[in-house]
N, C-alpha and C positions, 0 to 999 in steps of 0.2 A: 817840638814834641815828636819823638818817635815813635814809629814803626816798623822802625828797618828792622831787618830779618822773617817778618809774616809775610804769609804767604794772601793776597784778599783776591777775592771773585766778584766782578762787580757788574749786574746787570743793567740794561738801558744804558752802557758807559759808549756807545757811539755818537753820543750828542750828550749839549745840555748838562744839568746835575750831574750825570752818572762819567762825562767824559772830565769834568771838573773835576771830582774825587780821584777819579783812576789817577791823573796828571799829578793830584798832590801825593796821593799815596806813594807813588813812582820817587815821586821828587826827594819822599822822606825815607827811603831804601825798602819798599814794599814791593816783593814780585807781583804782579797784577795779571791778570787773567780778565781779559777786557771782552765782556760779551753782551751782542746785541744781535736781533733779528738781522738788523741790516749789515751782512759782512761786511761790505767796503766802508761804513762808518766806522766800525770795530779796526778794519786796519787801518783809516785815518788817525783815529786816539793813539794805535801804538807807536803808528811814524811820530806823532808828538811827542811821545813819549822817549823814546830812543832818540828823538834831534835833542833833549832834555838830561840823555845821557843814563836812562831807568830803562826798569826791566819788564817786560808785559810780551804775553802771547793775545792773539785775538782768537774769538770763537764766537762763531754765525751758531744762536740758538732761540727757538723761541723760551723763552722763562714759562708759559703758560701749558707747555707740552711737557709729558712728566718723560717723555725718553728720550725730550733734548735734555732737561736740567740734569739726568743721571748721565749724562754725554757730558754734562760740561763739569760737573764736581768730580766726573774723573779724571777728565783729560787738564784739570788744572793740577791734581794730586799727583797724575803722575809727570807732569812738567816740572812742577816745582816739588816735590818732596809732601804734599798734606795741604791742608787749608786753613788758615789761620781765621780768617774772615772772610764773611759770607754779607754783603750787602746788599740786598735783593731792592732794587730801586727802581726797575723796569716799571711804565707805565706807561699807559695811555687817557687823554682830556677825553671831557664829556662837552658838547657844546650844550649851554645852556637851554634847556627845554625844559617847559612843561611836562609833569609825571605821567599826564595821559596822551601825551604824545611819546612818550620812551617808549621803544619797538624792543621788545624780549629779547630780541637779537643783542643790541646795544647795550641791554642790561648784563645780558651772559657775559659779552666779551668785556667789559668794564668790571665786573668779578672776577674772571679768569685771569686776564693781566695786571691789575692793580690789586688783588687778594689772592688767589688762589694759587699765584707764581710763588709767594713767599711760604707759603704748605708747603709747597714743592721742593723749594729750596732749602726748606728746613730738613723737610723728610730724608734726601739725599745727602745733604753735607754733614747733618747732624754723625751719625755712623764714622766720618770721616775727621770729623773733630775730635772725637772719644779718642780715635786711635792717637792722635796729637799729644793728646791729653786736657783740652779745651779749648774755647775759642770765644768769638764773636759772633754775636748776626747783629746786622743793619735793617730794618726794616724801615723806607721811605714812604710815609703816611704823608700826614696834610694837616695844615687848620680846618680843611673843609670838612677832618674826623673830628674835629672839636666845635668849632664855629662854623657849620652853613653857610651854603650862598645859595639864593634862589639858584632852581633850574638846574640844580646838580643833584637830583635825586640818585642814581646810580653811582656815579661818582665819590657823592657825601658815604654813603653803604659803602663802600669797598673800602675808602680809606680810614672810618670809626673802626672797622671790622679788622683794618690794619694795624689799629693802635689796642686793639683788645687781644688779637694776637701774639702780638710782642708783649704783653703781660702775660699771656698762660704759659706762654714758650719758655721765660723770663725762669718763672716759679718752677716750671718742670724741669728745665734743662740745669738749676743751680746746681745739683750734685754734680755734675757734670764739669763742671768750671766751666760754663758756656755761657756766656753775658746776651743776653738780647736788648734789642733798647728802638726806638723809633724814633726816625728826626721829620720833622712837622713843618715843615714851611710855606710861608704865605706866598700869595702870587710872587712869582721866581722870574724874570726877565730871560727869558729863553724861547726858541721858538714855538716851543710847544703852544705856550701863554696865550697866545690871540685867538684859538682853536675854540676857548674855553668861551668867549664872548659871542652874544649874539641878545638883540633885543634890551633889555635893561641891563645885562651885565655887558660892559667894558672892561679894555685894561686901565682907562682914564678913572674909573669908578674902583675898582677893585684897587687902586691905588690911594685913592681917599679916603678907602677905610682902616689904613696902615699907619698907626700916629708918627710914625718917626718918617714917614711921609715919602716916601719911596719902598720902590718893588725890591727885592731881594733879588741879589745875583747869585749864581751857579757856585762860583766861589766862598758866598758865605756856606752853605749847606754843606760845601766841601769841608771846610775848616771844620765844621760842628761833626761830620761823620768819623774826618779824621780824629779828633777829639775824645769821642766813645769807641773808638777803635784800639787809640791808645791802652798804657797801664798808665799810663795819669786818670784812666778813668775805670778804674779795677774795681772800686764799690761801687759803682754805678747799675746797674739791671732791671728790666721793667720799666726803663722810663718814657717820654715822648717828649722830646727837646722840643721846644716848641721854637723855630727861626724863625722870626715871625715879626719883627718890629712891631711890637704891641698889640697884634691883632686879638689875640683870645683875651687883653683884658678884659 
């Protein structure tokens, strides 16, 4: 399935999910613009990348600050010629707590990086697509936008809030040629995963309620971003892939 010749921007891509995507994208001739708060993760993805034989710059930004995102949809336009995709993945876990134990603090920032980055990312890249002539956004939600887990009160909020998102953006941006779409996946075997646990939620437990009976790996999420990224998936827009091994039955 190709991509070669787009140009994709992909946040949280210094670990995990988002280093999984970058690596396949690369793989399938996508210039990549690999950015993560943490620089030296960001140039670890790219050395994979480059020993892999693809192409990627890295860029130390927060997603959640609006004048690193407009730092980074430019300096990937003017690297590579524009932005084909835009897959705004960056995220941060909630440990499982109780509502009346959530501290405002941990509310905000679980907004700010898990919703309020892909505003962000829309607001600046969108501009930069038109001139293209259209494009892509990825927006990385959750089953936990569809299906709950105790103790993710803020968590569950950002990423519903993720997946309603990619529906208005979806509707608005269609004149545009600009597909939105959200990929949804259930507990993902990365190290983020165990962050999430505490009290009655486990990774042992969050895996029993998965019928086909294991966690999802980094590389399935990859495959499905790449997927909607593609023009194999041209009538696609609005949706929320659900990678999930049956969970939201």
């Amino acid at each position: 399935m190709s991509i070669g010749t787009k140009t994709a921007a992909i946040t949280g891509a210094g670990s995990g999910m988002g280093r999984a995507t970058a690596r396949l994208f690369a793989e399938r001739g996508a210039d990549v613009a690999v950015i993560d708060i943490d620089g030296e993760a960001a140039e670890e993805t790219v050395s994979l990348i480059g020993e892999d034989g693809g192409s990627a710059i890295a860029v130390t930004a927060d997603s959640s600050e609006a004048a690193d995102v407009e730092a980074f949809v430019d300096r990937t336009a003017s690297a590579f010629g524009g932005i084909d995709v835009l897959h705004n993945n960056a995220g941060i876990p909630q440990e499982s707590t109780p509502v009346e134990d959530v501290t405002e603090a941990t509310w905000d920032r679980i907004q700010a990086v898990n919703l309020k980055s892909a505003f962000l990312g829309a607001k600046y890249a969108v501009p930069e697509m038109r001139l293209g002539g259209g494009g892509v956004i990825l927006n990385t939600a959750s089953t936990a936008g569809i299906r709950p887990r105790t103790g993710l009160s803020a968590y569950c909020a950002a990423k519903g809030g993720m997946i309603t998102l990619t529906k208005q953006l979806a509707h608005e941006l269609a004149e545009d040629e600009i597909r939105v779409n959200a990929v949804c996946p259930v507990a993902t075997d990365t190290d983020m995963l165990p962050e999430f646990a505490a009290g009655d939620l486990s990774v042992e437990s969050m895996r029993d309620t998965i019928p086909l009976g294991r966690l999802a790996e980094a590389t399935d999420v990859a495959h499905a971003a790449a997927f909607l990224a593609s023009d194999e998936a041209s009538m696609i827009t609005g949706t929320a892939l659900e990678v999930d091994g049956g969970r939201d039955i």
